[in-house]
C-alpha positions in Angstrom: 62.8 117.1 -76.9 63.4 119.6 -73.6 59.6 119.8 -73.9 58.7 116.0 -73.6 61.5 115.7 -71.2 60.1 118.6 -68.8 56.6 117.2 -69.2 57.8 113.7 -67.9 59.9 114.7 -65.1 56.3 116.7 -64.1 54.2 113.4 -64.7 56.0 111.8 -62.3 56.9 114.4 -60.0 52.9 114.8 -59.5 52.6 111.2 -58.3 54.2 112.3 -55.2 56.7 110.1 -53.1 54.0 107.5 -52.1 54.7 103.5 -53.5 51.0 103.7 -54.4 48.6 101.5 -57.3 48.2 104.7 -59.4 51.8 105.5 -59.1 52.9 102.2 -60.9 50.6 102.6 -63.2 50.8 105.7 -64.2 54.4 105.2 -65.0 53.7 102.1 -67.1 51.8 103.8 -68.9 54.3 106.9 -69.5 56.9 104.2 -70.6 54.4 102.0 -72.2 55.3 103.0 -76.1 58.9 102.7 -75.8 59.3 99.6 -73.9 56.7 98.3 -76.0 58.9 99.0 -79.2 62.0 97.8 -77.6 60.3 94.7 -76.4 59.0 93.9 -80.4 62.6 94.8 -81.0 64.6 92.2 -78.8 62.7 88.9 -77.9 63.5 86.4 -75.7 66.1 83.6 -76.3 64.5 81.2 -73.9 62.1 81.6 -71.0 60.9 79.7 -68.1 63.7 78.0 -67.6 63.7 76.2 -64.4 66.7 77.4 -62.0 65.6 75.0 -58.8 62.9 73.1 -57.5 59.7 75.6 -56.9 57.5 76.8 -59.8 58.5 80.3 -58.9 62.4 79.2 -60.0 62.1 80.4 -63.4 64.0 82.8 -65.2 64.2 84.0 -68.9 67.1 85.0 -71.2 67.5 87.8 -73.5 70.9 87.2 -75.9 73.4 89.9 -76.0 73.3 91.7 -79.0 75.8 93.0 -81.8 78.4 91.5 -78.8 81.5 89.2 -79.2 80.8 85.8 -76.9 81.2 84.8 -73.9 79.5 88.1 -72.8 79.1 89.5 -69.0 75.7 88.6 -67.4 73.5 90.8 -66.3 71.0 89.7 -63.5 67.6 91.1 -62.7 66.0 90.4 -59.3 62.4 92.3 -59.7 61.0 94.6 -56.6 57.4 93.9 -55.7 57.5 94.5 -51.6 58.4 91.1 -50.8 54.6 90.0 -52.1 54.3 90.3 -55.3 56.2 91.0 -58.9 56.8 88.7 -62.1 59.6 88.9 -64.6 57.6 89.8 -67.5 57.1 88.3 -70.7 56.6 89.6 -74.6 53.1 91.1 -73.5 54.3 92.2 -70.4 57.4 94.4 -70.2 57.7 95.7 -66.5 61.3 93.9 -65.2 61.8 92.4 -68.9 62.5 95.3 -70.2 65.4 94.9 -68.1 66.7 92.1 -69.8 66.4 93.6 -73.1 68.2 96.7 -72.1 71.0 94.6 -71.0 70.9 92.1 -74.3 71.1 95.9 -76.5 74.6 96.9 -73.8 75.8 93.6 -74.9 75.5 91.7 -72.2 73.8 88.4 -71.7 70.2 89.8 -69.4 68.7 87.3 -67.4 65.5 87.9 -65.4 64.3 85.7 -62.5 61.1 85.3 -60.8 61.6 84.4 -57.0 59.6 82.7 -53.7 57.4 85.3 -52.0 56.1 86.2 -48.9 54.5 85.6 -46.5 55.0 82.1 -47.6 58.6 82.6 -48.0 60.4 84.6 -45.5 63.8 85.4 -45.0 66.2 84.1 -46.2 64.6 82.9 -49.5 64.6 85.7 -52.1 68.5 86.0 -51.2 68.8 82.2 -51.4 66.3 82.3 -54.7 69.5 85.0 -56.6 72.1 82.6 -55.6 70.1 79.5 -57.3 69.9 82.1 -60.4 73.5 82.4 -59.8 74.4 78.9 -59.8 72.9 77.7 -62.5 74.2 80.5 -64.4 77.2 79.2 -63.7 76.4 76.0 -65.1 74.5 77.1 -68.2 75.2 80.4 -69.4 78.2 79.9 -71.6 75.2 78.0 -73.8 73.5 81.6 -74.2 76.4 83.6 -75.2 77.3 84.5 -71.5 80.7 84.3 -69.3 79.8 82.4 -66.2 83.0 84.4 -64.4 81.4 87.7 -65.4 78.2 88.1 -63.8 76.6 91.0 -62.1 74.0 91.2 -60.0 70.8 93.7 -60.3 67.6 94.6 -58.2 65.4 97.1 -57.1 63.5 97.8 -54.1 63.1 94.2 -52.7 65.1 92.7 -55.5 67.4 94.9 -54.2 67.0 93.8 -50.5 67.5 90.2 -52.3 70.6 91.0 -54.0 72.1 92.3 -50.4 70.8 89.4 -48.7 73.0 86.9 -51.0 76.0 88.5 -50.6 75.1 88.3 -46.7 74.5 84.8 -46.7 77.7 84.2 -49.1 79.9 87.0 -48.1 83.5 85.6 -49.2 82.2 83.3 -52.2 78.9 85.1 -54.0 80.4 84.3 -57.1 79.9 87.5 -59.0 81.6 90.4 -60.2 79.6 93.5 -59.1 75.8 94.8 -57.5 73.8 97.1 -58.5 71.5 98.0 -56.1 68.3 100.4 -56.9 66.1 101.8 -54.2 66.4 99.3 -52.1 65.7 98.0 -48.1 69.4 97.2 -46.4 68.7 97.8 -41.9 69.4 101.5 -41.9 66.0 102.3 -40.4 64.2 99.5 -38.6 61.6 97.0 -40.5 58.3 98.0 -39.3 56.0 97.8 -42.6 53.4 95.1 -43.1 55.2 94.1 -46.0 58.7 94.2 -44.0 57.2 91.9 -41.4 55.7 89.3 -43.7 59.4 88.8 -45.3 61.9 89.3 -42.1 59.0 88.1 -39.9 57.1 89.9 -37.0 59.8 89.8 -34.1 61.7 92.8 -34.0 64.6 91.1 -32.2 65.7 89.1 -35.4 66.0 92.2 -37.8 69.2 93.1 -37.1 70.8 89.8 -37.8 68.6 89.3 -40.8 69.4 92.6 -42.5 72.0 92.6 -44.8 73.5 96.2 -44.0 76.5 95.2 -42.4 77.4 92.8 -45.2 76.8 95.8 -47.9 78.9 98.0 -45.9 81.6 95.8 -45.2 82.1 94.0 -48.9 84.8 95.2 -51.1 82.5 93.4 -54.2 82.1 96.7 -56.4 78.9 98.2 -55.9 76.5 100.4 -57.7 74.1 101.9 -55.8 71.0 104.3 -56.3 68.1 105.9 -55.6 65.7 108.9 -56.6 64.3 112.1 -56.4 61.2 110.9 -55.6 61.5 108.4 -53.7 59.9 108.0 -50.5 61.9 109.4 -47.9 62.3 106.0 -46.0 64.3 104.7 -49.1 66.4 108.1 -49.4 67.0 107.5 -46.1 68.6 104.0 -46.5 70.6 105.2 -49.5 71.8 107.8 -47.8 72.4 105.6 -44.9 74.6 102.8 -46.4 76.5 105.5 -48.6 77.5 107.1 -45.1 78.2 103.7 -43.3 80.4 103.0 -46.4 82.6 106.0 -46.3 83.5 105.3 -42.7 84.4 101.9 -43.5 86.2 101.9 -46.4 87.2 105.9 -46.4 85.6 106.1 -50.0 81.8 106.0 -51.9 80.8 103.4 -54.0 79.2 104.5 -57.4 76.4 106.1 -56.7 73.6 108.1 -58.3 70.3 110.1 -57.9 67.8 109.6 -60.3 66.5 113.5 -60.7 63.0 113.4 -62.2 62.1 109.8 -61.1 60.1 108.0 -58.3 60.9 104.6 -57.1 58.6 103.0 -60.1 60.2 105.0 -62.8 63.7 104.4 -61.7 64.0 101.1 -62.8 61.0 101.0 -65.2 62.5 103.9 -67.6 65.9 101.3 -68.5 66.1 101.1 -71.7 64.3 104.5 -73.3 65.5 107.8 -74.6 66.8 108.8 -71.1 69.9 106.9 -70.8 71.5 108.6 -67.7 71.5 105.5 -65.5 71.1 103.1 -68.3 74.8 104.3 -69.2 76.0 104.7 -65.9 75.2 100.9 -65.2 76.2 99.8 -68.4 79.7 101.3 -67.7 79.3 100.0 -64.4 78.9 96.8 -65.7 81.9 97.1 -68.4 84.4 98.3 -65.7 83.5 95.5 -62.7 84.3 92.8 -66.1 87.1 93.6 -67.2 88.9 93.7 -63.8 91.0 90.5 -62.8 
C-alpha cells in the first residue's frame, strides 16, 4: 500500500504545477479504475433534470446511501476555466464521481452543468449555482434530500462560482456551508485569457466583480483548499483569502493542503482509497448540518 501510495504521489508530482492537457489526463487515467468501479457501484437516481431555462441548466442526482431521509445535499459546481467542463455521466466519471462520493457519505450529491464563457460572462456561473439552489429547494425532499441542509461545492472555477453566489446573495444564499477547492476569489488580479473571457476584458470591473470580499467577510462556514501542486497563482489565492480571513474574523476557516496532488487530482481523487479530504469534507459537511 506505502508502495502504490509513493508511486502516485510521484505520478502526479511529475506533471509539474502547469493546468495542462496531459496533466488532466494523466490523472484520469491514474483514477480511472477506481472511479470506474465506484461509478458501476452507485448510479444515478435521475439525470438531466432541467434546473432553468438554458440547455446547459441541467443537473443529475445521485441518492444517499445506507442514510436515514431527509439527508444534507451536497452540491457540485465543476472547474473547467470558465470554458469548458460537463457533469459527467455513467461513461464519464470526472465531476460525477463527486456525486457518488457524496451519495456513499450519505448525503443527497447533486451535480450541475452551468452557462459558459465567453458567451456567458459574469455573473452567470454564480447565478447558474443559485438556480441549482433553488430548485433544490423546491425538489429535493423528493430525492431523499433536506432542502434546509444544503452545502455548496466547487473547484477551480466551480469554485469562483460558488463565491460568486454568496456575493451576489450575501445575507440570504440559502445554504448551510462552502467548500471551496482551488479556486479564483480577487487576491491576485484577473489577467488570463480564460479570466477575461468570464469577468470580461476591462480591468476596471474586476474588483467589483470578484467575490473576495464577500468570502472574507461571510460568517457562512467555509471549507477551503488547495494543493501541493498547484500552480503557484492558486496557492497564492488560497493563501490570500486564508490571510484576509484571519484579519477579519481573528480566526481560519477549515482549511487543508492536499500533499501529493495537483489542481486535477485534488478534486478528481474523491471518492478512492485516499480519503484524507474526502473525510475532512464529509465531516465538514456533518458538522455545518447539524448546527441550528
Amino acid at each position: 500500500m506505502a508502495g502504490a501510495k509513493e508511486h502516485m504521489r510521484a505520478s502526479i508530482a511529475a506533471f509539474g504545477t502547469e493546468i495542462a492537457p496531459a496533466s488532466l489526463e494523466g490523472v484520469q487515467r491514474l483514477f480511472d479504475a477506481e472511479q470506474r468501479a465506484l461509478a458501476n457501484a452507485v448510479p444515478a437516481a435521475a439525470t438531466d433534470l432541467a434546473y432553468g431555462a438554458d440547455p446547459r441548466h441541467r443537473l443529475d442526482l445521485y441518492a444517499p446511501v445506507n442514510a436515514s431521509a431527509p439527508a444534507p445535499v451536497f452540491v457540485w459546481v465543476h472547474g473547467g476555466g470558465f470554458l469548458r467542463g460537463d457533469k459527467g455521466d455513467a461513461e464519464r466519471w470526472p465531476n460525477a464521481h463527486a456525486g457518488r462520493f457524496a451519495a456513499r457519505a450519505g448525503f443527497l450529491g447533486v451535480v450541475i452543468n452551468y452557462r459558459l464563457a465567453p458567451a456567458h460572462g459574469w455573473p452567470a456561473g454564480g447565478e447558474d449555482v443559485g438556480a441549482a439552489v433553488a430548485w433544490l429547494k423546491a425538489n429535493a425532499a423528493h430525492y431523499g434530500g433536506d432542502p434546509d441542509r444544503i452545502v455548496l461545492a466547487g473547484t477551480s472555477a466551480g469554485a469562483a462560482h460558488v463565491a460568486t453566489w454568496l456575493q451576489l446573495r450575501p445575507q440570504s444564499h440559502g445554504v448551510r456551508g462552502a467548500v471551496l477547492l482551488s479556486g479564483l476569489y480577487g487576491v491576485a488580479p484577473y489577467d488570463d485569457v480564460r479570466d477575461l473571457s468570464y469577468y470580461g476584458e476591462d480591468p476596471s470591473l474586476h474588483a467589483e466583480r470578484a467575490p473576495l470580499e464577500t468570502v472574507v467577510d461571510t460568517n457562512l462556514p467555509l471549507f477551503v483548499a488547495c494543493s501541493e501542486f498547484d500552480p503557484p497563482r492558486f496557492q497564492a489565492e488560497f493563501l490570500g483569502l486564508l490571510s484576509r480571513r484571519f484579519e477579519c474574523h481573528g480566526r481560519l476557516p477549515r482549511s487543508y493542503v492536499g500533499s501529493g496532488h495537483n489542481h486535477f487530482s485534488l478534486a478528481y481523487h474523491l471518492g478512492t482509497s485516499d480519503r484524507r479530504l474526502g473525510d475532512e469534507i464529509t465531516a465538514f459537511v456533518r458538522e455545518v448540518c447539524t448546527l441550528g
